[in-house]
DRENDO-1510 file (C-alpha; in Angstrom, 1 decimal, always signed):
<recs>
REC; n; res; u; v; w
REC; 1; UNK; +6.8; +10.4; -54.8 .
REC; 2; UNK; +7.1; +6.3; -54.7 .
REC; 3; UNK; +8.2; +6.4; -51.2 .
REC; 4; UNK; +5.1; +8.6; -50.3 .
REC; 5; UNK; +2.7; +6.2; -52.0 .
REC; 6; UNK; +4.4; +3.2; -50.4 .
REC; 7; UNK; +4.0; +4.8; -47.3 .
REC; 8; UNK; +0.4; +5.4; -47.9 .
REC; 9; UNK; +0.1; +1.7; -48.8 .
REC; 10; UNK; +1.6; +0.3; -46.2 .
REC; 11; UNK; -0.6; +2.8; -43.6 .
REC; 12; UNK; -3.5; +1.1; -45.4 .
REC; 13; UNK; -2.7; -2.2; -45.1 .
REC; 14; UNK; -2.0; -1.8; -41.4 .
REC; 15; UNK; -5.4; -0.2; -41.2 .
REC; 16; UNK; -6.7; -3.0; -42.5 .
REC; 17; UNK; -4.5; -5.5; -40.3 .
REC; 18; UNK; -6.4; -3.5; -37.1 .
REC; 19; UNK; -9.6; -3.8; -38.2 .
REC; 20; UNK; -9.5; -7.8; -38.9 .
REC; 21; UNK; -8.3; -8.0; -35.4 .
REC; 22; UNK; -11.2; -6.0; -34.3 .
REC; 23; UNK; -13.5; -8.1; -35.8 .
REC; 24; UNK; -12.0; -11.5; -35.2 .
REC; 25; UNK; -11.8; -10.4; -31.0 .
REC; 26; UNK; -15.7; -10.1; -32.0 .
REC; 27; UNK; -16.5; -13.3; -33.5 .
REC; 28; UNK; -14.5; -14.7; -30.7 .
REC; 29; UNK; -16.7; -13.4; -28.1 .
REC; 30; UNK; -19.9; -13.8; -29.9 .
REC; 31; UNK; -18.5; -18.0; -29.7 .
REC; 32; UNK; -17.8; -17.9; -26.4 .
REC; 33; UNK; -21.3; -16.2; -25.4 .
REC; 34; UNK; -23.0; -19.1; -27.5 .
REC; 35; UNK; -20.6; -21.7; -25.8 .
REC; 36; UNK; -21.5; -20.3; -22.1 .
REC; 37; UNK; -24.5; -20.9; -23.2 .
REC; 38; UNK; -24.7; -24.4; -24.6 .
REC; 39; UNK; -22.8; -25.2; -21.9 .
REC; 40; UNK; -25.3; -23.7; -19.1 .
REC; 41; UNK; -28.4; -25.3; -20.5 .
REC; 42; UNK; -26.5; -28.9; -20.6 .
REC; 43; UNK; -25.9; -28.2; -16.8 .
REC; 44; UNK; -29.3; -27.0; -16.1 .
REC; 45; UNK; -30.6; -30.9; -17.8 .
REC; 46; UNK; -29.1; -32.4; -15.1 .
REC; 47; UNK; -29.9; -30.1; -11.8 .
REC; 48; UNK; -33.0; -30.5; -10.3 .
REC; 49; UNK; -33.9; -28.6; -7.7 .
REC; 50; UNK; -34.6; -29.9; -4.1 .
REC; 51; UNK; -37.2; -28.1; -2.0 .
REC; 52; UNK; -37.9; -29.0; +1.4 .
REC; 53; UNK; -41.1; -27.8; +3.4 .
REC; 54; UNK; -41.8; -27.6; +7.1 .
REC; 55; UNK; -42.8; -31.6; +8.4 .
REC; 56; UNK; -40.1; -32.9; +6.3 .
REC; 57; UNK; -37.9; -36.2; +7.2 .
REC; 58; UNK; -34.6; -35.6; +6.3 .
REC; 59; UNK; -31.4; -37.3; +6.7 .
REC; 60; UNK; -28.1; -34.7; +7.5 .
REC; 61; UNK; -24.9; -35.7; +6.2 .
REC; 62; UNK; -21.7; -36.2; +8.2 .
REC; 63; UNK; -19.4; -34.1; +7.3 .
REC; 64; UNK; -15.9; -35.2; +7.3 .
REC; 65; UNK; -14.6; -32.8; +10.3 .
REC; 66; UNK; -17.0; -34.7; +12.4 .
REC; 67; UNK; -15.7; -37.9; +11.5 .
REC; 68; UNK; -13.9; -40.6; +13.6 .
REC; 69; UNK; -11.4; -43.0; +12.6 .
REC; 70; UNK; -13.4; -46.0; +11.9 .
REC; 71; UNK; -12.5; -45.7; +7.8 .
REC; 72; UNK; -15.2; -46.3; +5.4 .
REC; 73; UNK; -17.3; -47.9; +7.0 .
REC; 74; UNK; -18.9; -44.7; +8.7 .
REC; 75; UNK; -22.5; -44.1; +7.8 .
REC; 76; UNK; -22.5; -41.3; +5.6 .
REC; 77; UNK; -26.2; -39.6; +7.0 .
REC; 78; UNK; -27.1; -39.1; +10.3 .
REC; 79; UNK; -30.8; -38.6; +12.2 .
REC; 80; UNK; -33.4; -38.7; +10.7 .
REC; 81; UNK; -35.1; -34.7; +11.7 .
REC; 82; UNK; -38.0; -32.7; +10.3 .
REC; 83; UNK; -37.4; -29.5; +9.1 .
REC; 84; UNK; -39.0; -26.9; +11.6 .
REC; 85; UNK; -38.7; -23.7; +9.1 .
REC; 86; UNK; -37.0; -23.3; +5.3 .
REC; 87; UNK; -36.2; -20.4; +4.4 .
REC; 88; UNK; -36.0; -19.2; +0.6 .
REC; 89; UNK; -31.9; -19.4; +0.4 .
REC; 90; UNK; -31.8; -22.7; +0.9 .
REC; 91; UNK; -30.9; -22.9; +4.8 .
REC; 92; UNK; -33.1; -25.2; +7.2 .
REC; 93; UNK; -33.9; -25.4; +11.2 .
REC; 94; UNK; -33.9; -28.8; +11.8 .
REC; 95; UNK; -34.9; -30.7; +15.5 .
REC; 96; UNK; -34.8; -34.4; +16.3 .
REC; 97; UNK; -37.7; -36.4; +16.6 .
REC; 98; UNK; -38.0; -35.9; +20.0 .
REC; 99; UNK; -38.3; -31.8; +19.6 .
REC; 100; UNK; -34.9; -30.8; +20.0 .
REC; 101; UNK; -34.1; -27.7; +18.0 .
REC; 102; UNK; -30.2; -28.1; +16.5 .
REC; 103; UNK; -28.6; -25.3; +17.4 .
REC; 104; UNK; -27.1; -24.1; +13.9 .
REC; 105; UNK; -29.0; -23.9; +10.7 .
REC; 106; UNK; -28.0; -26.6; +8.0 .
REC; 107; UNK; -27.9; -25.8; +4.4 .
REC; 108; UNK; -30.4; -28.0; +1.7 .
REC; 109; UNK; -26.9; -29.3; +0.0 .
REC; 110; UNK; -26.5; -31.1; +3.4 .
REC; 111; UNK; -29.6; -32.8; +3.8 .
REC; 112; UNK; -31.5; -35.3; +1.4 .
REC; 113; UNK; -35.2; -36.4; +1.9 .
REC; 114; UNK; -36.2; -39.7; +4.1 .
REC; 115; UNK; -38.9; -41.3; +3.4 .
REC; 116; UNK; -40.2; -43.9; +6.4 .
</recs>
């Protein structure tokens, strides 16, 4: 008869085990939902959001496939172009001053504003 109620106890306790476990995984994710989103608003602060409209100067940057060997003493931008068309994803047709269309589209994260 011991040995049965022993048994019983120790099913209990185990029960018991499992369901702390159960609800320590859920206070663990209820933290990290409130730390994804601490740390997303702390990122948003700092973003601001570029948005370039048809008649723009901008500047493109070079990127580093392009570069030659002349060290660090490259200019970083390159041009200065107008943006003929943006479109909503963030990709821009750029031409020279002159009117000459660049033959691939440039995305925003490459370009920055010039003003003249």
């Amino acid at each position: 008869m011991e040995t049965q109620l022993e048994e019983v106890e120790w099913v209990q306790a185990r029960l018991d085990q499992l369901n702390l476990i159960e609800e320590k995984r859920l206070t663990a994710v209820c933290h990290r939902q409130l730390y994804q989103r601490r740390m997303k608003r702390a990122f948003d602060k700092k973003v601001r959001p570029r948005e370039f409209h048809e008649g723009d100067l901008v500047l493109k940057k070079i990127l580093p496939i392009q570069r030659d060997h002349k060290g660090k003493w490259i200019p970083n931008y390159e041009g200065s172009y107008v943006v003929k068309k943006a479109f909503s994803g963030g990709a821009l047709i750029l031409k020279r001053m002159d009117g000459e269309e660049l033959p691939l589209p440039v995305n925003s994260d490459a370009v920055k504003k010039f003003y003249a």
